[in-house]
C-alpha positions as CSV (number, residue, x, y, z in Angstrom):
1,X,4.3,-0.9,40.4
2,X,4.9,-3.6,38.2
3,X,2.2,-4.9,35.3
4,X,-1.5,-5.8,36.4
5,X,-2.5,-7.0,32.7
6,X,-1.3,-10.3,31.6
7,X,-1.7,-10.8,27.7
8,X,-2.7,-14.5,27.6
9,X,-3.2,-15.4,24.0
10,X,0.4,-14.0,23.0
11,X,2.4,-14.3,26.0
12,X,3.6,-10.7,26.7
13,X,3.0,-8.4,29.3
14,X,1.5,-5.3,28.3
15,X,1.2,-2.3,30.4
16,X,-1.8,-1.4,33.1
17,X,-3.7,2.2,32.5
18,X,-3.9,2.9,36.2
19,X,-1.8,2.1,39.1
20,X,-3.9,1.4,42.2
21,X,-3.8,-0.4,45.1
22,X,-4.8,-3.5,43.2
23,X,-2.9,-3.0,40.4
24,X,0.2,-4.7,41.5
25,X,1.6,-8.4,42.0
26,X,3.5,-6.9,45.4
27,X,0.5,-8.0,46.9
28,X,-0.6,-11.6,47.5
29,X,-2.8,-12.7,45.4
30,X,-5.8,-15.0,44.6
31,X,-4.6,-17.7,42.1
32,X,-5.3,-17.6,38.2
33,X,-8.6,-19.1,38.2
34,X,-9.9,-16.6,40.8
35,X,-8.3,-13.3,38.6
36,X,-10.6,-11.3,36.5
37,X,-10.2,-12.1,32.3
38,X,-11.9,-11.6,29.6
39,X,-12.0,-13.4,26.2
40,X,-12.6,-11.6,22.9
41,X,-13.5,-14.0,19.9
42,X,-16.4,-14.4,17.2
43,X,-19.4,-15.9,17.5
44,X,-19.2,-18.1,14.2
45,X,-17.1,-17.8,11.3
46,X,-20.1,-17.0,8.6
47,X,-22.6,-14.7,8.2
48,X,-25.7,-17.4,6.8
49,X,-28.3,-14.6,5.8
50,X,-25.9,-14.0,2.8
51,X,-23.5,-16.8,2.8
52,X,-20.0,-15.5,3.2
53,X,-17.7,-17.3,4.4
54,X,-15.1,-15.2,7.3
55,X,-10.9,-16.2,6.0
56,X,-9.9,-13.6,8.6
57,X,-11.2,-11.0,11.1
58,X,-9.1,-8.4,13.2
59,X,-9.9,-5.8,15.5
60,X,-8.0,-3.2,17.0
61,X,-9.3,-2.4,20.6
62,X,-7.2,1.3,21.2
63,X,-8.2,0.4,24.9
64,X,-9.8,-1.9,27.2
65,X,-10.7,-0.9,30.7
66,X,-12.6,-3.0,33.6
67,X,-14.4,-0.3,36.0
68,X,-15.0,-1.4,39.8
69,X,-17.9,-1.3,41.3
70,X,-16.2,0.7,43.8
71,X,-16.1,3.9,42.8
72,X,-13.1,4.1,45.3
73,X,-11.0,1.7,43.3
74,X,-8.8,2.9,40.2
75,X,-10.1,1.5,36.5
76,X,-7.7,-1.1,34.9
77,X,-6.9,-2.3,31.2
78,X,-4.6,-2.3,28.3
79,X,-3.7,-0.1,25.0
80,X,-3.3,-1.3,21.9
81,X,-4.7,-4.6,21.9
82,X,-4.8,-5.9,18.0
83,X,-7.2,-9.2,18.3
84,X,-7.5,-11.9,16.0
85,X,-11.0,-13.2,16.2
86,X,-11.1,-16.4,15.1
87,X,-8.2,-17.8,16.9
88,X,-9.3,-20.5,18.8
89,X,-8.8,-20.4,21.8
90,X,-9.4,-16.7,21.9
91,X,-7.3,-13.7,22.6
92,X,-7.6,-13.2,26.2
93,X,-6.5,-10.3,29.4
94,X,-6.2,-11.5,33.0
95,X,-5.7,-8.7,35.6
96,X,-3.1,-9.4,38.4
97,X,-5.6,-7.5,40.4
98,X,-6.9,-7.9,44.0
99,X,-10.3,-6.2,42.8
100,X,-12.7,-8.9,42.0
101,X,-15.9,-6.3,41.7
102,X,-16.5,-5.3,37.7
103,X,-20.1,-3.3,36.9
104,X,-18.6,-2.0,33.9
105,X,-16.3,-2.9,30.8
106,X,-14.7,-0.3,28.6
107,X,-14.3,-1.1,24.8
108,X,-12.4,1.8,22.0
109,X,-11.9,0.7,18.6
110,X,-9.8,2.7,16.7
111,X,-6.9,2.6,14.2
112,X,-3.5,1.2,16.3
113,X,-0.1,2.3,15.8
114,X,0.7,-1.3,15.8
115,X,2.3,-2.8,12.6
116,X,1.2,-6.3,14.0
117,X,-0.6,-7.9,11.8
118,X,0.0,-5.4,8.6
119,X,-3.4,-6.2,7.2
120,X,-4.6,-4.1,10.8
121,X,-2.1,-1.0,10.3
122,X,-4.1,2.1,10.2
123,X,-7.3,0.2,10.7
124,X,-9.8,-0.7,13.2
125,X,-11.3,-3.3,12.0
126,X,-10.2,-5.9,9.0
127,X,-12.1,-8.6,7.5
128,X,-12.0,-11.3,4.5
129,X,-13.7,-14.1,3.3
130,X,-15.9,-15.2,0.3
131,X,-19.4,-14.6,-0.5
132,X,-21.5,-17.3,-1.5
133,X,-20.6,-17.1,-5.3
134,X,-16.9,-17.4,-4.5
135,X,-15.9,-14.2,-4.8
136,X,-13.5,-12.7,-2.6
137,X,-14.0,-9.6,-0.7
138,X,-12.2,-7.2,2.1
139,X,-13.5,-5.2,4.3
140,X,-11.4,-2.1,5.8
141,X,-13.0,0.0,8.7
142,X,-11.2,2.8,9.9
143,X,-14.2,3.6,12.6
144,X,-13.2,5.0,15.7
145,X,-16.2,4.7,18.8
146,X,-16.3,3.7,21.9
147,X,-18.6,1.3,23.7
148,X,-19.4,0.6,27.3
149,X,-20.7,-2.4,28.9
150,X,-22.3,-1.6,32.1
151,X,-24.6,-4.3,34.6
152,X,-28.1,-3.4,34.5
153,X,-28.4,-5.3,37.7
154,X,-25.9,-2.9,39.2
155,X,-24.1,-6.4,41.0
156,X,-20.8,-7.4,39.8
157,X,-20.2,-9.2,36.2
158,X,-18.5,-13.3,36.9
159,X,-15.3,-11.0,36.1
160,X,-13.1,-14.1,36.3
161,X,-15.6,-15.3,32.9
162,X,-16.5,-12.6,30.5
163,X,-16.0,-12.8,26.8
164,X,-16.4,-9.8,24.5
165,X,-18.4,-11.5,21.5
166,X,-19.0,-10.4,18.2
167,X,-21.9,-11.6,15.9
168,X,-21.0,-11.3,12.3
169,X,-24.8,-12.0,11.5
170,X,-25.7,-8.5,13.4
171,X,-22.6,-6.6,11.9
172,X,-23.2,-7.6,8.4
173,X,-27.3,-7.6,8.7
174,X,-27.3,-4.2,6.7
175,X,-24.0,-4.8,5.1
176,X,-24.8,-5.8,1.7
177,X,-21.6,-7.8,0.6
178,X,-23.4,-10.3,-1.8
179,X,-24.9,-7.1,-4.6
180,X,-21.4,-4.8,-3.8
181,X,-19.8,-4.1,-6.6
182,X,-16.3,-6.3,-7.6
183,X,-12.9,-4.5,-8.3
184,X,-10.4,-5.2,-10.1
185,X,-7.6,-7.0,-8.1
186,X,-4.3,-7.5,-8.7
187,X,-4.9,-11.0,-10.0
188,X,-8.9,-11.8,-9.8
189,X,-11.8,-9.7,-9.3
190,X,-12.7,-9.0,-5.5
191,X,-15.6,-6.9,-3.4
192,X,-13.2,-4.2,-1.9
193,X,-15.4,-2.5,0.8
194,X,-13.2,0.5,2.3
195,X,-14.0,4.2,2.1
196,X,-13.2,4.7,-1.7
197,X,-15.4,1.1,-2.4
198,X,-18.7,0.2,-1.9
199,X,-18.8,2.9,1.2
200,X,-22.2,2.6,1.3
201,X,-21.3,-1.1,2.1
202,X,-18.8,0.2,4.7
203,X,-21.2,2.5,6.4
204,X,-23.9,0.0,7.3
205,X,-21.2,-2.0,8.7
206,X,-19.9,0.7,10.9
207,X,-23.3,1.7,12.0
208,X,-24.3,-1.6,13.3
209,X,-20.9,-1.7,15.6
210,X,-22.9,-1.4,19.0
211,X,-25.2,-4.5,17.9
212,X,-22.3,-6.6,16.9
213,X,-20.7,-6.6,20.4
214,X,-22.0,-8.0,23.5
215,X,-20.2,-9.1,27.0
216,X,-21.5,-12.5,28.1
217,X,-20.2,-15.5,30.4
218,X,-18.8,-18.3,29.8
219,X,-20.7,-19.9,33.0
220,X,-19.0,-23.4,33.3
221,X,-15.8,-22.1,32.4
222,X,-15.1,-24.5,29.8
223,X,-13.0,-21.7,27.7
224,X,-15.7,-21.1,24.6
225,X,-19.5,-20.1,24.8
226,X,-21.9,-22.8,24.4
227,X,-26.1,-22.1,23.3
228,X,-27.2,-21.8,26.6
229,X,-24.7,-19.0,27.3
230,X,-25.6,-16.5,24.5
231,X,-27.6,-14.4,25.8
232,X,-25.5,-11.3,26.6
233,X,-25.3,-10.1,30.3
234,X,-24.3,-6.9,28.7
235,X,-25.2,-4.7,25.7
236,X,-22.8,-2.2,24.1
237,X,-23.8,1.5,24.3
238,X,-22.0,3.6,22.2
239,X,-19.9,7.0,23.3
């Protein structure tokens, strides 16, 4: 069986989890614009309730599986999938699949093994920026979880238009980044928010993970998510 998981943004193939029936391009199939993808990219690019400003965001996804409707049908996804999130336009998966039937997405965040970016190594989740007094600050998450995405309506997601969102408002809502304390860095003073600074800082963060990702649609399939298209068609339930 060949490779049912095309790696859009970066232009590699990356291996499938399962091999099934429709895991395999031996088999005709629909063209691109008919294949299940999904798009993983922010929301926005600050967090307005304190005024920081995002430089960089990264997440490592350890794995992420689309489940068929069809209990029949074999679960397919990817490994290792480091993901900048403010790329524009957004990291993306298509599957070479003939299964067009999705009632559930699959989403683990954890450290990857990957040395690409090195700012990710041994980290799930990496974020900069600059709060609203022009400080710098860093955050380092080394939370491991895993969140599913399932259709409360039980009838198949637009597979072929998902995105994987994440609000920076809901993920730093608790986060206090504007009162953490500043370290000394190697040249200025910056907030470092890890598990040996601020880890109170750190721990609200990680705790409001399941609010800060939702699957939605990009209807109109215009490649981004416009106002009328934020309201999730999916909330994450953690595992």
């Amino acid at each position: 069986m060949t490779s049912a998981i095309r790696f859009l943004a970066r232009g590699f193939l990356v291996p499938c989890l399962a091999a099934a029936s429709g895991c395999s391009s031996d088999v005709d199939l629909p063209p691109d614009s008919e294949l299940p993808e999904i798009a993983v990219g922010a929301l926005g690019t600050e967090v307005s309730a304190q005024g920081l400003a995002l430089q960089s965001a990264w997440l490592a996804l350890a794995t992420l599986t689309f489940v068929p409707c069809d209990p029949g049908s074999a679960s397919l996804g990817t490994t290792d999938f480091p993901v900048n999130l403010l790329v524009n336009p957004p990291s993306s998966l298509m599957l070479d699949s003939t299964v067009s039937d999705y009632c559930e997405i699959q989403v683990t965040l954890a450290p990857g093994d990957t040395s690409y970016p090195t700012s990710l190594e041994g980290r799930s989740v990496h974020v900069t920026g600059v709060r609203s007094d022009e400080t710098p600050f860093d955050l380092s998450s080394t939370l491991s979880t895993r969140l599913d995405f399932v259709s409360e309506s039980g009838a198949p997601f637009a597979a072929t238009k998902l995105w994987l969102g994440v609000d920076f408002d809901a993920w730093f809502a608790d986060a206090d980044v504007e009162n953490a304390e500043v370290s000394d860095g190697v040249t200025d003073a910056v907030v470092l928010i890890d598990a040996d600074h601020n880890a109170e800082v750190l721990a609200a963060f990680d705790d409001a993970t399941p609010l800060a990702l939702s699957l939605y649609e990009d209807t109109n399939d215009d490649g981004k998510l416009t106002d009328d298209e934020l309201e999730p068609v999916a909330r994450a339930t953690a595992r």
